[in-house]
PDB file of N, CA, C and O in Angstrom, chain B, residues numbered from 101:
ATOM      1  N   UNK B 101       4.526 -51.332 -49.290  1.00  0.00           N
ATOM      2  CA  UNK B 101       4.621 -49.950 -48.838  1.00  0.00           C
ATOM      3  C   UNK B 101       4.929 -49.915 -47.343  1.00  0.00           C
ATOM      4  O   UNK B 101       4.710 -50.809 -46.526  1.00  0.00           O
ATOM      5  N   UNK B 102       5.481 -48.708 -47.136  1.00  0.00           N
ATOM      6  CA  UNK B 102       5.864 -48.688 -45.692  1.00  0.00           C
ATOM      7  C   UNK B 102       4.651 -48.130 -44.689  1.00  0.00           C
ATOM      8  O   UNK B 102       4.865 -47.772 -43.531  1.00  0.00           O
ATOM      9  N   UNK B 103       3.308 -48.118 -45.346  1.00  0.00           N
ATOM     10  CA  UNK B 103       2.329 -47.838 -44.213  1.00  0.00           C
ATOM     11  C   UNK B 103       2.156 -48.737 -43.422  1.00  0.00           C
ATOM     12  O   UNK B 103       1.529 -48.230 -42.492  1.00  0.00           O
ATOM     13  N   UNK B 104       2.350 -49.903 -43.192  1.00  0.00           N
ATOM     14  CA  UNK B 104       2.418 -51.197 -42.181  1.00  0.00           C
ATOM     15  C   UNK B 104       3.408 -50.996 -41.388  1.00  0.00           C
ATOM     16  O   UNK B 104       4.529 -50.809 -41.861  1.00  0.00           O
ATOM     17  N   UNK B 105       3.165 -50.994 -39.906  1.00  0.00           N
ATOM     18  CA  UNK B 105       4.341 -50.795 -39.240  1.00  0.00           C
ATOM     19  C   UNK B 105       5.390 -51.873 -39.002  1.00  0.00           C
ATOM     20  O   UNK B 105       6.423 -51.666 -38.366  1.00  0.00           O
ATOM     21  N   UNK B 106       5.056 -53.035 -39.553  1.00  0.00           N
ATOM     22  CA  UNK B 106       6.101 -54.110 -39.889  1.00  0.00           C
ATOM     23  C   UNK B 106       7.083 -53.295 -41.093  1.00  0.00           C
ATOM     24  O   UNK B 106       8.300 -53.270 -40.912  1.00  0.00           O
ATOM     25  N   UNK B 107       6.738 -52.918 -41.796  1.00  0.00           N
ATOM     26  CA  UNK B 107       7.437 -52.646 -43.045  1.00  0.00           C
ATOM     27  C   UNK B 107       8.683 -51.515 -42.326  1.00  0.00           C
ATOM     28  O   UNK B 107       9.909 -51.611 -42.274  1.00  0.00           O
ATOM     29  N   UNK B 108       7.548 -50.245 -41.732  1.00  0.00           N
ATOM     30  CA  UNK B 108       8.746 -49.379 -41.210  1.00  0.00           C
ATOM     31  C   UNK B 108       9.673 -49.619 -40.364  1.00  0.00           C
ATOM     32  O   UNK B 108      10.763 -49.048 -40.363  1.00  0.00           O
ATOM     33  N   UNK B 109       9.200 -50.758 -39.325  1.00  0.00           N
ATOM     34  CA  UNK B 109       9.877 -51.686 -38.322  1.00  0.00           C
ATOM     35  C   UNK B 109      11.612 -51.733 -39.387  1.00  0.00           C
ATOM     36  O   UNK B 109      12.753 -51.291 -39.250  1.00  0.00           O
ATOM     37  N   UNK B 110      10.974 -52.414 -40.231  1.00  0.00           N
ATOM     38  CA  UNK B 110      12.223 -53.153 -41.285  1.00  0.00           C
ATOM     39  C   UNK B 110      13.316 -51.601 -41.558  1.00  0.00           C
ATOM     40  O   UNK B 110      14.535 -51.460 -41.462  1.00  0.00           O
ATOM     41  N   UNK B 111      12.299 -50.707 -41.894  1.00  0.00           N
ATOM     42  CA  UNK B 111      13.167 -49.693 -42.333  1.00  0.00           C
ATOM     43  C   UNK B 111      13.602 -49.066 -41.611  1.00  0.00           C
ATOM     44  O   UNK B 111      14.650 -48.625 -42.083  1.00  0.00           O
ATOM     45  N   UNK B 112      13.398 -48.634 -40.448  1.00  0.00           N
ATOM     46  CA  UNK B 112      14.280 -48.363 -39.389  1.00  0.00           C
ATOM     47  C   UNK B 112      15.545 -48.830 -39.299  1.00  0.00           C
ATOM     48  O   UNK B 112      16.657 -48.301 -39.310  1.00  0.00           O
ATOM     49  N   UNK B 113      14.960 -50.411 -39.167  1.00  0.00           N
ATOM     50  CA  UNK B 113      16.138 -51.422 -38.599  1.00  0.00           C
ATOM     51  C   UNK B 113      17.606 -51.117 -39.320  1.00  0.00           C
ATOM     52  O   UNK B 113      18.703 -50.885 -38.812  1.00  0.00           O
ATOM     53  N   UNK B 114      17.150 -51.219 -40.817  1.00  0.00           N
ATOM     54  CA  UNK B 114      18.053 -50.895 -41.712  1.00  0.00           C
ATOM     55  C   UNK B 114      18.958 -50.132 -41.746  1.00  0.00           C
ATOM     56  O   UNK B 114      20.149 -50.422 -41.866  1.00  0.00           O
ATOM     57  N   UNK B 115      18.362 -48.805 -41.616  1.00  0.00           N
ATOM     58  CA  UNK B 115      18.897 -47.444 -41.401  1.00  0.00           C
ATOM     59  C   UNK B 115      19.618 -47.704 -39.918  1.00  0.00           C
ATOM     60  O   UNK B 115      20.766 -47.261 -39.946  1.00  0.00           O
ATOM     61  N   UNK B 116      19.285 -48.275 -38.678  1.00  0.00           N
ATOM     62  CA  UNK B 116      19.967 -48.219 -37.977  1.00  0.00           C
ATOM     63  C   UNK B 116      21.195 -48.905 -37.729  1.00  0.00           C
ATOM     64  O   UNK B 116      21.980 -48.425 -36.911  1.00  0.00           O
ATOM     65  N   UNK B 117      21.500 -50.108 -38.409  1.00  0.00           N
ATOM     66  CA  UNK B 117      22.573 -50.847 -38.750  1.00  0.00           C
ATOM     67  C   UNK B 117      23.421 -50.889 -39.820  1.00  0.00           C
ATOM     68  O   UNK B 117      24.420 -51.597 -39.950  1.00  0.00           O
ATOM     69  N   UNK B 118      22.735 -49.694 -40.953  1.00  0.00           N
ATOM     70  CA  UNK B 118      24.132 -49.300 -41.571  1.00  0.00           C
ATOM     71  C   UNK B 118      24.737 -47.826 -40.831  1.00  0.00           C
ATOM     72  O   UNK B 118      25.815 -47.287 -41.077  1.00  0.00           O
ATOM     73  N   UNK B 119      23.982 -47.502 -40.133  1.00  0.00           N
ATOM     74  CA  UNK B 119      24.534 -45.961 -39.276  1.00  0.00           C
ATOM     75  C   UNK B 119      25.902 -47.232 -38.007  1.00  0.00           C
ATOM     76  O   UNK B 119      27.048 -46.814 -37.843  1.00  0.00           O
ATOM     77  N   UNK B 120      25.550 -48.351 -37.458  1.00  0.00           N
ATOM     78  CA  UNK B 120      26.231 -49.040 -36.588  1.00  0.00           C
ATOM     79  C   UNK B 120      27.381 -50.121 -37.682  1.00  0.00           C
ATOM     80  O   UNK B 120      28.090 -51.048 -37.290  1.00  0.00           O
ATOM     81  N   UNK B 121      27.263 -49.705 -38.806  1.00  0.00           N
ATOM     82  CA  UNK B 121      28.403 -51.078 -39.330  1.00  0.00           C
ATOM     83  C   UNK B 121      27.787 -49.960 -41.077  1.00  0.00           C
ATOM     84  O   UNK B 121      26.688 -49.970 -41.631  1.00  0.00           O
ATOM     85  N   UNK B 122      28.844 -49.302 -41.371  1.00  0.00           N
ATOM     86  CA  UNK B 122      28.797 -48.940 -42.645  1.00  0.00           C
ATOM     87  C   UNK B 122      28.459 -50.407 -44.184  1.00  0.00           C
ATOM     88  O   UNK B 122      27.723 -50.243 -45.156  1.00  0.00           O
ATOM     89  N   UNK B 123      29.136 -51.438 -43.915  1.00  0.00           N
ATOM     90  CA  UNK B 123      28.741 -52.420 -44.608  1.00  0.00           C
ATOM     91  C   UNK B 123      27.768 -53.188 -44.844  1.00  0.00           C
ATOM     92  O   UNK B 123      27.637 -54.107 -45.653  1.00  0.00           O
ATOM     93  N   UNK B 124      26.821 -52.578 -43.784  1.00  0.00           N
ATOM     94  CA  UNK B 124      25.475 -53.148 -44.281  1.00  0.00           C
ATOM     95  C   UNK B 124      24.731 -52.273 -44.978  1.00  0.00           C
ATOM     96  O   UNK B 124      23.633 -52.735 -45.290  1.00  0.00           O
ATOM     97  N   UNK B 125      24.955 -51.096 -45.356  1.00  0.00           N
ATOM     98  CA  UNK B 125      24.751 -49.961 -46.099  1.00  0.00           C
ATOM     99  C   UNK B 125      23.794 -50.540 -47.186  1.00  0.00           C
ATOM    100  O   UNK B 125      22.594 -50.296 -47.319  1.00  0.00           O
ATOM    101  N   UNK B 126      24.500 -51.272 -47.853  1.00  0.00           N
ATOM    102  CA  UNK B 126      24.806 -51.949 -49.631  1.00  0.00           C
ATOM    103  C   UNK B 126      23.199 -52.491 -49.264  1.00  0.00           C
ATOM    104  O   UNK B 126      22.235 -51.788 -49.570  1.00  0.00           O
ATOM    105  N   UNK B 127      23.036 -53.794 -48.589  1.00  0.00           N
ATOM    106  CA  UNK B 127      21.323 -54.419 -48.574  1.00  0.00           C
ATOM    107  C   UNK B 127      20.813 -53.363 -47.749  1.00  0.00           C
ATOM    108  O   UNK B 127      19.771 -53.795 -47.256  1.00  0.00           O
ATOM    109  N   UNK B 128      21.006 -52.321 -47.398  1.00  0.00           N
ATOM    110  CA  UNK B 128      19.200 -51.835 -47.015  1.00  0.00           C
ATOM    111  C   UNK B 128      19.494 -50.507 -48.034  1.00  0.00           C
ATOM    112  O   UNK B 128      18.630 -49.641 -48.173  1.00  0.00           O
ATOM    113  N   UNK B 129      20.347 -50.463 -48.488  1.00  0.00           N
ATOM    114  CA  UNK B 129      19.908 -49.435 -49.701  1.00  0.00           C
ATOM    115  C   UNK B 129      18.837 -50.424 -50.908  1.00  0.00           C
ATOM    116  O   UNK B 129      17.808 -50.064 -51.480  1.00  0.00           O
ATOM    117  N   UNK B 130      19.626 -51.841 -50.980  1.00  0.00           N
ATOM    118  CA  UNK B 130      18.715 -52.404 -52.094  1.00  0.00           C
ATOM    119  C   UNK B 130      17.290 -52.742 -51.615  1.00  0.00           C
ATOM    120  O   UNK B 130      16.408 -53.177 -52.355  1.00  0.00           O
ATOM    121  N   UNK B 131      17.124 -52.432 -49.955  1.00  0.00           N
ATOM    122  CA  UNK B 131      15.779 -53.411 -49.902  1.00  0.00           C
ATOM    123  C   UNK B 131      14.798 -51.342 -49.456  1.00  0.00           C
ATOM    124  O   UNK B 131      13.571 -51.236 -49.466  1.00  0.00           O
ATOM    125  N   UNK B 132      15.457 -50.484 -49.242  1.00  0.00           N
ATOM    126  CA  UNK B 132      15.057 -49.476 -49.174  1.00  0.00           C
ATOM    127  C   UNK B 132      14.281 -48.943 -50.496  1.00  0.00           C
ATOM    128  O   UNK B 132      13.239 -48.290 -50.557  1.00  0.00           O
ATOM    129  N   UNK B 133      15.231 -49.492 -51.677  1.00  0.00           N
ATOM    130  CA  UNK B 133      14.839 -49.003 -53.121  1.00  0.00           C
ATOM    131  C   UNK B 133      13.563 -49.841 -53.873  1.00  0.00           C
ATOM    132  O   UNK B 133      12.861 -49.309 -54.733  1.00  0.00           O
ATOM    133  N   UNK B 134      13.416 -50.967 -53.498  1.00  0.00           N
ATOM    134  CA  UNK B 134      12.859 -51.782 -53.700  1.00  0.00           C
ATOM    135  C   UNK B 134      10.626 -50.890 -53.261  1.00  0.00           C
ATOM    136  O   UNK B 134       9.478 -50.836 -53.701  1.00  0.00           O
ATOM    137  N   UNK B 135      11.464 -50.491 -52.218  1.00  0.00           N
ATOM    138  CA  UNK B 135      10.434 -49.807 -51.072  1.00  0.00           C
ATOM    139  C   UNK B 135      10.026 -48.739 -51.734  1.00  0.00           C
ATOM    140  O   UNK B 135       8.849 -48.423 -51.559  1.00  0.00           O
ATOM    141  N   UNK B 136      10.770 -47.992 -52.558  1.00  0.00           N
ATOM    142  CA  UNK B 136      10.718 -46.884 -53.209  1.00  0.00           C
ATOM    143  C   UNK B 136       9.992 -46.947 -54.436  1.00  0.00           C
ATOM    144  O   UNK B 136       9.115 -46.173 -54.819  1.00  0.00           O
ATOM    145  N   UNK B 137      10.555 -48.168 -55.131  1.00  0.00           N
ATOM    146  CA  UNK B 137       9.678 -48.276 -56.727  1.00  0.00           C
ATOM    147  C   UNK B 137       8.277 -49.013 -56.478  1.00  0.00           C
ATOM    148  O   UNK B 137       7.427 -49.069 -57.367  1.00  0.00           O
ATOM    149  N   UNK B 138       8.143 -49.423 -55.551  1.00  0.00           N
ATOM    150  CA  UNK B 138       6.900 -49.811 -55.082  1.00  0.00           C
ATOM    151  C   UNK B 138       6.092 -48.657 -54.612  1.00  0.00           C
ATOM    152  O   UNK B 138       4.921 -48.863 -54.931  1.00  0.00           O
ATOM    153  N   UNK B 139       6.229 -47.544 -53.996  1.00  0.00           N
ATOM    154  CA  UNK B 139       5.770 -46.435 -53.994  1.00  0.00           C
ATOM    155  C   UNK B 139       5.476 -46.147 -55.392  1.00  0.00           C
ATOM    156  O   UNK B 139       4.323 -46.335 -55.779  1.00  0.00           O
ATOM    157  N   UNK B 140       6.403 -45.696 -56.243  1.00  0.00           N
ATOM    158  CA  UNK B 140       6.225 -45.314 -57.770  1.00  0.00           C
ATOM    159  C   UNK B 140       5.101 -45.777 -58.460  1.00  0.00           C
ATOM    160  O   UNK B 140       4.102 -45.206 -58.899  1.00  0.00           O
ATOM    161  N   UNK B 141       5.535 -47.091 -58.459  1.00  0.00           N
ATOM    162  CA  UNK B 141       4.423 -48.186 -59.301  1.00  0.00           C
ATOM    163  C   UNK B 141       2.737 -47.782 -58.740  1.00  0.00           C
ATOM    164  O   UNK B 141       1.843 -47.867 -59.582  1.00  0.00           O
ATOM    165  N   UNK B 142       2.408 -47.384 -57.416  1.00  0.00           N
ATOM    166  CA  UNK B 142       1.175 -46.955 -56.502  1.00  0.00           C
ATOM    167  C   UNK B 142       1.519 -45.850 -56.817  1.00  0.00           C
ATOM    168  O   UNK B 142       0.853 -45.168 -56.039  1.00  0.00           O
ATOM    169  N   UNK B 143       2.182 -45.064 -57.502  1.00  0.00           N
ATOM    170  CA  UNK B 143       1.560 -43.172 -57.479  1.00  0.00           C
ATOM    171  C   UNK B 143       1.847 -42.563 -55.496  1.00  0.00           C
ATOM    172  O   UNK B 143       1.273 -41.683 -54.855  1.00  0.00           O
ATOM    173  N   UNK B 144       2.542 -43.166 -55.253  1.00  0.00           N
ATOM    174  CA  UNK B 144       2.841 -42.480 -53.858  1.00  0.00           C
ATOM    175  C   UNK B 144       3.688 -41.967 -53.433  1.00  0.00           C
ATOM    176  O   UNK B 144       4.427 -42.439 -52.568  1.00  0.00           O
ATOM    177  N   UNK B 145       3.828 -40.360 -54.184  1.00  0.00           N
ATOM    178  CA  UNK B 145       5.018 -39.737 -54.645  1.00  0.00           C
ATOM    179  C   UNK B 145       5.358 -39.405 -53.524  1.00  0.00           C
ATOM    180  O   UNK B 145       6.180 -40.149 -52.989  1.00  0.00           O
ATOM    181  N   UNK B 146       4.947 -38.363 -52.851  1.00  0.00           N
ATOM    182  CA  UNK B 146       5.190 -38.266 -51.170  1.00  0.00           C
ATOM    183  C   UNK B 146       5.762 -39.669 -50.614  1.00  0.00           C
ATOM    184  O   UNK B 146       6.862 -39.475 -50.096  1.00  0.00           O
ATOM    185  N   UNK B 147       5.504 -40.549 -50.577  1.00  0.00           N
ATOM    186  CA  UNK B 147       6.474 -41.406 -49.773  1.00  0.00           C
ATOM    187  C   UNK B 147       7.596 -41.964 -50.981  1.00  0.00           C
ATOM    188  O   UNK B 147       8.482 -42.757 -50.662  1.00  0.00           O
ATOM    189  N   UNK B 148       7.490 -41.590 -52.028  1.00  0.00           N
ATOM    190  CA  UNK B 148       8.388 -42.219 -52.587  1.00  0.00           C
ATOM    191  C   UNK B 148       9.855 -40.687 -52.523  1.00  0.00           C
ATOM    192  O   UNK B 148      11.003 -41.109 -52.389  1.00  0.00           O
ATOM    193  N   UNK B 149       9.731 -39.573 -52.593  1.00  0.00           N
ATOM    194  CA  UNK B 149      10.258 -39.146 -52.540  1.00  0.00           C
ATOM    195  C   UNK B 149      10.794 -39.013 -51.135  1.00  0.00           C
ATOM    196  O   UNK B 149      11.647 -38.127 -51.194  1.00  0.00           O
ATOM    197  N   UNK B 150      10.698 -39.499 -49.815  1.00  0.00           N
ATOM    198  CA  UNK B 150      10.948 -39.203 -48.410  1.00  0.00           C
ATOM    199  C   UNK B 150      11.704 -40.812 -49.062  1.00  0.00           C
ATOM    200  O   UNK B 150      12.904 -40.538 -49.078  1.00  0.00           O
ATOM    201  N   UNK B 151      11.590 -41.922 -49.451  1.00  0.00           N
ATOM    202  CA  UNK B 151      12.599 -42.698 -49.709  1.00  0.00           C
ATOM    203  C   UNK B 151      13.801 -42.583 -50.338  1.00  0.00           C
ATOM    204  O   UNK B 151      14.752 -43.228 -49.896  1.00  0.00           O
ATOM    205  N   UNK B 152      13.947 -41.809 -51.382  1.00  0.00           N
ATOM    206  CA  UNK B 152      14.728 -41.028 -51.925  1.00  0.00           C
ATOM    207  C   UNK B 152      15.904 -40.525 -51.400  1.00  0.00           C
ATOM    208  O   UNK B 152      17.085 -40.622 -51.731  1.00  0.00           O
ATOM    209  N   UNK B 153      15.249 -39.905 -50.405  1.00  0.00           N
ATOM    210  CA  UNK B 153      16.170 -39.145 -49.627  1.00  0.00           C
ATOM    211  C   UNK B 153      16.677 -39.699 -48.637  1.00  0.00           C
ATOM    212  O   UNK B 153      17.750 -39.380 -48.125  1.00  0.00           O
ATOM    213  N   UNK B 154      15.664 -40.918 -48.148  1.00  0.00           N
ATOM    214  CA  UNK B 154      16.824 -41.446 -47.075  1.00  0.00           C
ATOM    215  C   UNK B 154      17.630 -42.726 -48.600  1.00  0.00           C
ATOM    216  O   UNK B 154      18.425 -43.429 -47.977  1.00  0.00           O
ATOM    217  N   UNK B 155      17.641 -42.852 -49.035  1.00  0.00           N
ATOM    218  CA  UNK B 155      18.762 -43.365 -50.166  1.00  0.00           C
ATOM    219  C   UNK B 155      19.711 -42.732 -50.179  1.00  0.00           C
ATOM    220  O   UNK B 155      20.826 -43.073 -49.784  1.00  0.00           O
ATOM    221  N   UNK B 156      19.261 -41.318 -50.821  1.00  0.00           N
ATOM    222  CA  UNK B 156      20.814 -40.284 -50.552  1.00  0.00           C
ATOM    223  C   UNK B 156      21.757 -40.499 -49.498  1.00  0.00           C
ATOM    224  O   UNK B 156      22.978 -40.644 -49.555  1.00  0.00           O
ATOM    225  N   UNK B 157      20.683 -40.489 -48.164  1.00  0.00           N
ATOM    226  CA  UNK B 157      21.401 -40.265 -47.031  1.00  0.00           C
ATOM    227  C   UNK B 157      22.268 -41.645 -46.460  1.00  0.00           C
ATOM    228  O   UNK B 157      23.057 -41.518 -45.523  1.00  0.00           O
ATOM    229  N   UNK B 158      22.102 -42.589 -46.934  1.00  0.00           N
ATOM    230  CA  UNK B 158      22.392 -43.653 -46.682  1.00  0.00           C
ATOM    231  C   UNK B 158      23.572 -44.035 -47.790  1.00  0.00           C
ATOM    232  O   UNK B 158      24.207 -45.048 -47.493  1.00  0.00           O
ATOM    233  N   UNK B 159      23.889 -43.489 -48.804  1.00  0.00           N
ATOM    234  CA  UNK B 159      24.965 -43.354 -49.489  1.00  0.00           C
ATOM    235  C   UNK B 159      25.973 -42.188 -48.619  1.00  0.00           C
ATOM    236  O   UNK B 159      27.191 -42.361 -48.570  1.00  0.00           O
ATOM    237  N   UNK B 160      25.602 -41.525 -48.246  1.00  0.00           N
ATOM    238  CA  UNK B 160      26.512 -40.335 -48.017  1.00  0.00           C
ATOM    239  C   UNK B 160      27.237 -41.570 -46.807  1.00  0.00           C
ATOM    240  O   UNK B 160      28.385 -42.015 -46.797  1.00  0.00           O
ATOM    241  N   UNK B 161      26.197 -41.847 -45.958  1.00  0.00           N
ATOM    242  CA  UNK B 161      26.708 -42.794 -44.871  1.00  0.00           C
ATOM    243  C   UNK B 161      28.159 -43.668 -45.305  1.00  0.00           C
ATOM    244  O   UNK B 161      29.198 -43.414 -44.695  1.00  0.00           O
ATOM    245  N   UNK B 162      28.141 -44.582 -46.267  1.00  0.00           N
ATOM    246  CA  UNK B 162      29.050 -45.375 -46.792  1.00  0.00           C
ATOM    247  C   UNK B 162      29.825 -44.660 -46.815  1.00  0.00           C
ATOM    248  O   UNK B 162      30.840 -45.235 -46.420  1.00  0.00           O
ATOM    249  N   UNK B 163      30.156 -43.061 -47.188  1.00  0.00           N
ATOM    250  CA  UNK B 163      31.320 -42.623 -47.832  1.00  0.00           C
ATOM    251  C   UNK B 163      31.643 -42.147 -46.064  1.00  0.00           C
ATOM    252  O   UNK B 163      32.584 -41.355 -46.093  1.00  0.00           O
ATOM    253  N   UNK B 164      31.298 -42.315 -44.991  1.00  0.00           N
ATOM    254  CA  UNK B 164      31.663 -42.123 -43.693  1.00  0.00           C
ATOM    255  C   UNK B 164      30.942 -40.336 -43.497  1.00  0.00           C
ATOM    256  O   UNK B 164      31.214 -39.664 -42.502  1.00  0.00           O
ATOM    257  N   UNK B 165      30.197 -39.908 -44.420  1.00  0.00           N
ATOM    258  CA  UNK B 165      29.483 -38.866 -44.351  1.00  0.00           C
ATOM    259  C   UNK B 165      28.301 -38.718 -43.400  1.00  0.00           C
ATOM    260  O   UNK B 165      27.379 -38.022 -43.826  1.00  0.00           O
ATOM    261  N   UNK B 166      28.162 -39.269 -42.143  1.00  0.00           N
ATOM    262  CA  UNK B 166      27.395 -39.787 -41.124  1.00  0.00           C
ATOM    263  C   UNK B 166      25.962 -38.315 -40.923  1.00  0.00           C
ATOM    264  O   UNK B 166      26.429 -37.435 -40.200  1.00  0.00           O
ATOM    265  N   UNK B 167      25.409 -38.184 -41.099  1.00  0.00           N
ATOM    266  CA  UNK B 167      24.015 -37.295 -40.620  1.00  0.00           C
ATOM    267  C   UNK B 167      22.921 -38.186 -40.213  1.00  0.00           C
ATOM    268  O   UNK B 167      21.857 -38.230 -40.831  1.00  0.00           O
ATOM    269  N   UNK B 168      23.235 -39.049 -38.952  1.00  0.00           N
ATOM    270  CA  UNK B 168      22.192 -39.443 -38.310  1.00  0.00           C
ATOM    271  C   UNK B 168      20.678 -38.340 -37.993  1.00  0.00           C
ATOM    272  O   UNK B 168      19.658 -39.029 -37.963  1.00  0.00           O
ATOM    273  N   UNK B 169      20.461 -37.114 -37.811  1.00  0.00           N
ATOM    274  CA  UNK B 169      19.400 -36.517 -37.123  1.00  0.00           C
ATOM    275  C   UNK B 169      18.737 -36.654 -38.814  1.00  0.00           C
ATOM    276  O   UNK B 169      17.835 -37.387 -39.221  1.00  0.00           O
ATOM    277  N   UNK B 170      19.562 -35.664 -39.548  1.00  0.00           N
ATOM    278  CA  UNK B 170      18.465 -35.905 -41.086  1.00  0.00           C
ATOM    279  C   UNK B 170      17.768 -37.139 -41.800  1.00  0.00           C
ATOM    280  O   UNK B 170      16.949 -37.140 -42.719  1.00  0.00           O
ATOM    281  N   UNK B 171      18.485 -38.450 -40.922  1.00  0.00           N
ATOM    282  CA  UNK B 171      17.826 -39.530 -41.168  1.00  0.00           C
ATOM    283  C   UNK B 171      16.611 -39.861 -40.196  1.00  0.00           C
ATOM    284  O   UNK B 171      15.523 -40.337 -40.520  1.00  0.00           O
ATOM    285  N   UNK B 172      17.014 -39.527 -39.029  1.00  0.00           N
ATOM    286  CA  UNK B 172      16.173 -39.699 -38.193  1.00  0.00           C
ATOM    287  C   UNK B 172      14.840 -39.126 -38.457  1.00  0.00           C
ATOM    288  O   UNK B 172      13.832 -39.753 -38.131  1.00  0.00           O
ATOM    289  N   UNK B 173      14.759 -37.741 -39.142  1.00  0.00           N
ATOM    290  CA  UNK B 173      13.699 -37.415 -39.803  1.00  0.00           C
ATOM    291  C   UNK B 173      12.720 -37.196 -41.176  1.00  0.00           C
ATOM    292  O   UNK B 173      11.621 -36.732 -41.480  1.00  0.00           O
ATOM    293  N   UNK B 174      14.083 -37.964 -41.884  1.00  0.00           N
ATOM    294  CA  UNK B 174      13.052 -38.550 -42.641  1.00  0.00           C
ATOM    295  C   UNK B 174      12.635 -40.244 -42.821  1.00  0.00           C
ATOM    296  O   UNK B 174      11.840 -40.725 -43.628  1.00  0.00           O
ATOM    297  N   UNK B 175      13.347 -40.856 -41.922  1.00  0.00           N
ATOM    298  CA  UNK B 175      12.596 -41.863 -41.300  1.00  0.00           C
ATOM    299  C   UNK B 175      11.348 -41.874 -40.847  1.00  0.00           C
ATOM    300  O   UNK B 175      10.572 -42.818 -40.994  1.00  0.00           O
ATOM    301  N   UNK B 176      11.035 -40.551 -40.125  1.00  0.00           N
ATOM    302  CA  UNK B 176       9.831 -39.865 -38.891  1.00  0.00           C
ATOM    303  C   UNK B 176       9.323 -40.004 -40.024  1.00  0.00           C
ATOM    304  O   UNK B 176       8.569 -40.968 -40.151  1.00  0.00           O
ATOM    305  N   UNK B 177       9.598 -38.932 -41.458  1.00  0.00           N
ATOM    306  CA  UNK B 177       8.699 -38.547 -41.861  1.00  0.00           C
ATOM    307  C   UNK B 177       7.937 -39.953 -42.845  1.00  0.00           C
ATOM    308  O   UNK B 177       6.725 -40.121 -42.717  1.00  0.00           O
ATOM    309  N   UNK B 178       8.660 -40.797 -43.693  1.00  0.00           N
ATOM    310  CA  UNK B 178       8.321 -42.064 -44.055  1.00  0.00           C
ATOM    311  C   UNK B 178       7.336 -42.864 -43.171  1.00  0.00           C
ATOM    312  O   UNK B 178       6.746 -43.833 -43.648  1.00  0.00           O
ATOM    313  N   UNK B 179       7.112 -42.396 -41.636  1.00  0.00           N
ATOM    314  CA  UNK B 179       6.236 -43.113 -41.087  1.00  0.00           C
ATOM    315  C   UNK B 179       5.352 -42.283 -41.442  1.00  0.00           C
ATOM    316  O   UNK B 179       4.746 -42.939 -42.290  1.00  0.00           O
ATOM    317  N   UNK B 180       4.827 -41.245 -41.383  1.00  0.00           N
ATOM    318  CA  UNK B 180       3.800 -40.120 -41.745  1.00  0.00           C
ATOM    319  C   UNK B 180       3.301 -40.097 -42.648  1.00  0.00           C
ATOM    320  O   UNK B 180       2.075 -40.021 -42.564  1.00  0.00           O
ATOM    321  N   UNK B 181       4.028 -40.156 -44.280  1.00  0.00           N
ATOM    322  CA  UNK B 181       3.737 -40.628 -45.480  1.00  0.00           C
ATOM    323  C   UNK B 181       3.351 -41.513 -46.334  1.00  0.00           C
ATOM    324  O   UNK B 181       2.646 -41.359 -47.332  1.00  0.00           O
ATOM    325  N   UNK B 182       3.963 -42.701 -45.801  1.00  0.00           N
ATOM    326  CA  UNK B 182       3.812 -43.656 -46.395  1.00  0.00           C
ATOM    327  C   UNK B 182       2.742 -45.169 -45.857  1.00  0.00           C
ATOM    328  O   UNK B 182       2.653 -46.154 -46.589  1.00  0.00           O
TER     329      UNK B 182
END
């Protein structure tokens, strides 16, 4: 889960290097999702759904659909939640 700030460390990172190189998109969507069904499996719908959405948002990214601030906050909010 992303309540360890190592974990969110990671998820940041992620999010910030497919926003800097669209091709790294592909592994932190898989290691984002990973993050997500692990929420599921714990009943931690609130953070599993703030993962969700940065999934969405991180697809839109690939297609050059760039909304850095809406990531930025639900990044924020994944630290809050999860």
């Amino acid at each position: 889960m992303a309540n360890q700030s190592r974990d969110f460390l990671v998820i940041d990172s992620l999010v910030k290097s497919c926003y800097r190189d669209t091709k790294s998109c592909n592994k932190a969507l898989l290691q984002i999702n990973n993050y997500q069904k692990n929420a599921a499996v714990n009943k931690k719908f609130s953070c599993q759904t703030r993962l969700l959405g940065l999934e969405a948002n991180l697809i839109m990214a690939t297609n050059s659909n760039f909304k850095r601030k809406e990531a930025k906050n639900i990044v924020d909010a994944i630290k809050k939640y999860c």
